[in-house]
N, C-alpha and C positions, 0 to 999 in steps of 0.2 A: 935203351930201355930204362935205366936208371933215372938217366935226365926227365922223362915221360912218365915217370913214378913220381919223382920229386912235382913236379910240373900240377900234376891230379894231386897231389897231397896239399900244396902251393892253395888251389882253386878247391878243394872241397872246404878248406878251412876258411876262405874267403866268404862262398856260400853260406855256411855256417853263421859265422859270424855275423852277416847283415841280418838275421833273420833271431827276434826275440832279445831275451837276456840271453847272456853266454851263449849263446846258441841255440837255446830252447827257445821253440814257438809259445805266442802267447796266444794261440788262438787258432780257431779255423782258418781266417783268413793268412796267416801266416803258413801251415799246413797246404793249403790249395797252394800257396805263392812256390815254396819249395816242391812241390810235388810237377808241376808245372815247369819249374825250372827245370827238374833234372830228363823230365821227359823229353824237352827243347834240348839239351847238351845231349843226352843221346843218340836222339834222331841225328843230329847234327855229326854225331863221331862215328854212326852208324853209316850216312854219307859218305864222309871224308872217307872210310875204311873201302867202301863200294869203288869210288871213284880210283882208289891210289891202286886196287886191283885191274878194273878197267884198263886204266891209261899204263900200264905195266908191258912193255913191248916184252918183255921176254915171253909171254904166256900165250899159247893158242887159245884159239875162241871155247874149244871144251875146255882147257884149263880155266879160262874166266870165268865160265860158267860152274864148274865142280868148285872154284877158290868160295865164289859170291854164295853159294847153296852150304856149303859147309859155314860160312861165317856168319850164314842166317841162322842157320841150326843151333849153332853156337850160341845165339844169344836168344834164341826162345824164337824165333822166327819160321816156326815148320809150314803152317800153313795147313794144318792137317786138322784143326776144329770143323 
């Protein structure tokens, strides 16, 4: 969990940094550029997290299914608009 901490700390500063002075946007088109990005790294960890459940041989099929519904809920994914 640590290394995974370090890791996101590692890559937000990365992001940062390419975008603006010190890391402030100079503009809309910098804004759109990071808003975009992190929406893409999301989806992306929101994946990997689906998947590494999935392929998880310990869990029955209601286990994947209650892990994947809870991990949605968790991150604002209810479905219920």
């Amino acid at each position: 969990m640590k290394q995974k901490l370090e890791e996101a700390k590692e890559y937000a500063e990365s992001v940062i940094d390419s975008f603006g002075t010190n890391g402030v946007p100079n503009g809309v088109s910098d804004i759109k550029d990071m808003i975009a990005l992190s929406f893409e790294n999301g989806t992306s960890w929101l994946s990997n997290q689906i998947k590494s459940i999935i392929l998880d041989d310990t869990l029955t099929d209601g286990e994947v299914i209650d892990n994947i519904s809870e991990l949605l809920n968790q991150q604002g994914c209810t479905g219920t608009d």
